[in-house]
C-alpha positions in Angstrom: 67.1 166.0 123.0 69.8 165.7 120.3 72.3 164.8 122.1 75.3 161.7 121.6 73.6 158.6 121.4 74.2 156.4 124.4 77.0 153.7 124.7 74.3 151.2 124.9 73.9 151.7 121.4 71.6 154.0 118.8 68.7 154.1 121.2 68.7 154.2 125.0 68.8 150.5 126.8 69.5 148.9 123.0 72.1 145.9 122.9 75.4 146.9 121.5 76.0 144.3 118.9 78.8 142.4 118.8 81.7 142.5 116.1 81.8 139.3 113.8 85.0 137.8 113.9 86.3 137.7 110.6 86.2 133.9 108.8 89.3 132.1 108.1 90.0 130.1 105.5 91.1 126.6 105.8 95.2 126.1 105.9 96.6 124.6 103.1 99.0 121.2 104.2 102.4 121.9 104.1 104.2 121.7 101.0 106.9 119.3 100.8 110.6 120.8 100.0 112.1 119.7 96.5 114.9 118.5 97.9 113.7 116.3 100.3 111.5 114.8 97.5 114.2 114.1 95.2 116.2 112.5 97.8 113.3 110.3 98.7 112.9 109.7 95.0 116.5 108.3 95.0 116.4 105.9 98.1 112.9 104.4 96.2 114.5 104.3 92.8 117.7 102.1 94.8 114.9 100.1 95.8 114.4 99.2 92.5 117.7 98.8 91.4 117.7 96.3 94.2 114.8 94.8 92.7 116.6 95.0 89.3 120.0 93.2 90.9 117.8 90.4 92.3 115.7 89.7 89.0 118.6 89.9 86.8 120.7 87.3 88.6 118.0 84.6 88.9 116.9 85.4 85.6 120.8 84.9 84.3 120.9 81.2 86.8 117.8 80.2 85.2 119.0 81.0 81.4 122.3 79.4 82.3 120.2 76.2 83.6 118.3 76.0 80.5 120.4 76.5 77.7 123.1 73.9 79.6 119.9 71.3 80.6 116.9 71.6 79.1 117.9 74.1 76.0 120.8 71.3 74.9 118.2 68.5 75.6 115.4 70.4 73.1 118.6 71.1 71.2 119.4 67.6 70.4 116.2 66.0 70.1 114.9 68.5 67.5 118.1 68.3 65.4 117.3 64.7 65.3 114.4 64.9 64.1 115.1 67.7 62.0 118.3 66.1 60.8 116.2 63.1 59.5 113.7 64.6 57.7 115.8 67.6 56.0 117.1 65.7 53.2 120.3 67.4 53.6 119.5 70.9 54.2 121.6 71.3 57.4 121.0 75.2 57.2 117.3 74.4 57.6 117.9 72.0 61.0 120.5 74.7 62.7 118.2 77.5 62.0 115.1 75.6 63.4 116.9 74.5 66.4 118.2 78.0 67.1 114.8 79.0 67.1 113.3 77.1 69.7 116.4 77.7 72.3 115.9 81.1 71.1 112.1 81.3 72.0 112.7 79.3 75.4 115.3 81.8 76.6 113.0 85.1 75.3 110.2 83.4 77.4 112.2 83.2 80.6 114.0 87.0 80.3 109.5 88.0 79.9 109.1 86.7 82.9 112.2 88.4 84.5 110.9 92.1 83.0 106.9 90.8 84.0 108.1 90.5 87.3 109.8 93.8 87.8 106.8 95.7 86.9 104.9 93.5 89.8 107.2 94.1 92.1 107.4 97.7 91.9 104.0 98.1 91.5 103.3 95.9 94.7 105.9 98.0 96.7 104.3 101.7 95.4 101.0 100.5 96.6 101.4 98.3 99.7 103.6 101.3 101.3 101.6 104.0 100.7 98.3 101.9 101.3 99.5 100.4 104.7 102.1 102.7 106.0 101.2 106.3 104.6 104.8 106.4 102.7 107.8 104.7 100.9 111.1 103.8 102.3 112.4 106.7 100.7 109.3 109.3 101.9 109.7 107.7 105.5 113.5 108.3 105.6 113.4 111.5 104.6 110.3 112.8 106.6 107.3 112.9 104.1 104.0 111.4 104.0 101.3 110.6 101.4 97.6 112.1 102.0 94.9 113.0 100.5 93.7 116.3 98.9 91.2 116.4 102.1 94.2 115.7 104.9 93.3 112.1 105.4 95.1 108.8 104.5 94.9 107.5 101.0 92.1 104.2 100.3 92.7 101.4 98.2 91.4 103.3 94.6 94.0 106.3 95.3 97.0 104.6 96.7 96.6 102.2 93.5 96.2 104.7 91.2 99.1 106.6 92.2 101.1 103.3 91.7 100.0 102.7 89.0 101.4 105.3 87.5 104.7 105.3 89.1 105.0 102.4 88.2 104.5 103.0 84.0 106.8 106.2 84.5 109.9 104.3 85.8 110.0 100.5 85.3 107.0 99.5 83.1 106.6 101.2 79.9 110.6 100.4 79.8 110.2 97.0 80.5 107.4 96.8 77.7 109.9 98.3 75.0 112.6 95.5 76.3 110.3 93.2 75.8 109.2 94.3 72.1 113.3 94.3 71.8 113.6 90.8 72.4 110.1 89.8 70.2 111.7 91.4 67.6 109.4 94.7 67.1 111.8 96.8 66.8 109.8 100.1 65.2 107.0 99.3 68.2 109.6 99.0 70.8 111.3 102.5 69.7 107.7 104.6 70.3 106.9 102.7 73.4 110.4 103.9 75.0 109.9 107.6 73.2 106.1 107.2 75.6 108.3 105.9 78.3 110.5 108.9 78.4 107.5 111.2 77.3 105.7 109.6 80.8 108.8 110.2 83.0 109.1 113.8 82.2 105.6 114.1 82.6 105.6 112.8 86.0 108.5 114.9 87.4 108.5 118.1 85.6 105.2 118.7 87.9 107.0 118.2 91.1 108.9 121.6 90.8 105.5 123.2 91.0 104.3 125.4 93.9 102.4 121.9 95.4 104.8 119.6 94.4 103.0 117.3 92.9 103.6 114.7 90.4 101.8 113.4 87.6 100.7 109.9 90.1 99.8 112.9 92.8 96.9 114.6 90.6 95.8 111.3 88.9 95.4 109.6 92.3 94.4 112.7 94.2 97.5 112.5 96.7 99.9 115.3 97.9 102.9 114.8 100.2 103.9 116.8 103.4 106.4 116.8 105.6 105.7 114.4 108.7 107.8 112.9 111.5 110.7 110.5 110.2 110.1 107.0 109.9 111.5 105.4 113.1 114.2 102.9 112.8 114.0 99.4 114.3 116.4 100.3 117.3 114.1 103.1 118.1 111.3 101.2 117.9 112.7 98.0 120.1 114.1 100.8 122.5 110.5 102.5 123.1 109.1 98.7 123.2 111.8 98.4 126.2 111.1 101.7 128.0 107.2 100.6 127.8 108.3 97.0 129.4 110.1 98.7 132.4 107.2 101.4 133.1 104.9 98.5 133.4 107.1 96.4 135.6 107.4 99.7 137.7 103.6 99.7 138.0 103.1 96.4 139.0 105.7 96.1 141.6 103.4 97.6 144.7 101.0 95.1 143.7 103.7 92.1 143.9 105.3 93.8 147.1 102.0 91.7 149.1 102.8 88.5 147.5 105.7 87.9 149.6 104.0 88.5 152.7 103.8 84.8 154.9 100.6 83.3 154.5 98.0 84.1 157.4 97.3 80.5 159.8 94.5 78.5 159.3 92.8 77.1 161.5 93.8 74.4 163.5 97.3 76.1 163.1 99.4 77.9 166.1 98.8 81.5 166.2 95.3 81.3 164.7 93.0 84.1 166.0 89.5 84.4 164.4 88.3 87.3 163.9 85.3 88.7 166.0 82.6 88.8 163.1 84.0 85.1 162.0 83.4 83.7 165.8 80.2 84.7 166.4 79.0 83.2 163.5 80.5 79.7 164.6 77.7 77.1 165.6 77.3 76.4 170.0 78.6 80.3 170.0 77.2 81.7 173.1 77.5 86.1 173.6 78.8 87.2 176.7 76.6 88.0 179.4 74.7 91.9 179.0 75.1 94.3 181.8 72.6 94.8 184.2 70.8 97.9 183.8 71.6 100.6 186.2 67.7 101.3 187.4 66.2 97.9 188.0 69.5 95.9 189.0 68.4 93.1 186.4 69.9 92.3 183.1 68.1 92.9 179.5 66.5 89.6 178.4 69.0 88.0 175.4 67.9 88.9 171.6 65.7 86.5 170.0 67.8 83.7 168.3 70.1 83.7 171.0 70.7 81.5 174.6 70.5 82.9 177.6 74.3 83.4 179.1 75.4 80.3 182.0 74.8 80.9 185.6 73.5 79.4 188.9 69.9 78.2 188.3 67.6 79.6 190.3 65.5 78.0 193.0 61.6 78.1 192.9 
């Protein structure tokens, strides 16, 4: 009466239940290693050096074609002018015209630093928006996502340039500017932010996550991924593709050098059974006769009866 309970369970002919497998958690991506990072941060930083290389020399042919041109033009029509209505103050005319080839040569190195900040910022965003990574991230093996494992959208990948972009080129290119403007307590605080912003931005990276100060505002992380495949890769795989198609069309192609079947009308023309008995004054060949009565089955409808002798009445 009290004896071990059954295997079936507690009571006789009970289902045994079944042990819950144990919940896992969801696996966190894979962190990216430092030094991978900084070396990707390297190759995108010569990016912008290159960037740098290209503004500064058109910005130096255009201030060499101004002051030589158009600066010595203003130059001499303002001292002219100047000259003739000074009444002798000569310091008065230079200083005026040194002004306005001044301000005309400010105005062009602006637009030099203006378009450093929109190139960088158009590089940080159109990479990671359309391509998932930088030169420098691609080269190296690294990819930016998401905190939920997907690609970044148009309001992250921004954001994380956006940033970048303040912490490297812009807030230095702003205190240049204030430099050449002439603001020269303003221009010292916005390079103390600019440095302040950079160390903000790395110092994060040597985190467990490794993530900057652009990762957490735009809500990006990077991970390892496959490296970015170079153009000879890529035109190799696009010829490998080209043969394995030919390959698979050339049973297909094999019948299109067979000789052309003859028409008719043409020597060695044979119709085909089903083809000839559809052609019009087409008669059948004569049935057998049928073994029991001696006479032959009566033609289907539609049809003639075969030629013979005609019979007499």
């Amino acid at each position: 009466m009290y004896g071990t309970p059954s295997p079936g369970g507690p009571f006789p002919g009970a289902p045994n239940p079944s042990p819950v497998p144990p919940q896992s958690s969801p696996e966190a991506p894979a962190v990216a290693p430092l030094g991978r990072r900084f070396a990707a941060w390297l190759i995108d930083a010569l990016v912008v050096a290159a960037f740098v290389a290209g503004l500064g020399f058109l910005t130096y042919t255009r201030l060499v074609d101004y002051i030589s041109t158009q600066g010595a033009l203003k130059a001499a029509t303002t001292g002219v002018f100047e000259l003739l209505s000074s009444q002798g103050d000569l310091a008065g005319v230079a200083r005026a015209t040194g002004e306005s080839v001044w301000g005309g040569a400010v105005d062009i190195v602006v637009q030099g630093f203006a378009a450093l900040i929109v190139l960088q910022l158009l590089y940080q965003f159109a990479t990671v928006q359309f391509a998932g990574r930088t030169l420098g991230k691609g080269l190296l093996g690294l990819r930016v996502r998401s905190t939920h494992g997907t690609r970044p959208g148009v309001r992250r990948s921004l954001l994380r340039a956006l940033v970048t972009t303040a912490s490297e080129s812009g807030l230095y290119s702003v205190a240049c500017i204030l430099l050449l403007l002439g603001q020269f307590l303003l221009s010292f605080v916005v390079w103390a932010a600019a440095v302040a912003l950079f160390l903000f931005n790395a110092l994060p990276m040597l985190g467990g996550r490794r993530r900057t100060l652009a990762d957490r505002v735009g809500g990006t992380v990077v991970e390892p991924a496959a490296v970015l495949r170079t153009a000879a890769g890529m035109a190799q795989a696009a010829v490998e593709g080209a043969r394995r198609l030919g390959r698979r069309a050339a049973p297909q192609d094999s019948s299109a050098g067979a000789p052309p079947a003859p028409q008719p009308g043409q020597p060695g023309y044979a119709p085909s059974p089903a083809a000839s008995a559809q052609q019009p004054g087409h008669l059948p060949p004569p049935a057998a006769p049928d073994p029991q009565s001696g006479h032959a089955p009566p033609p289907p409808p539609g049809h003639l009866p075969p030629p013979g002798p005609t019979p007499h009445p």
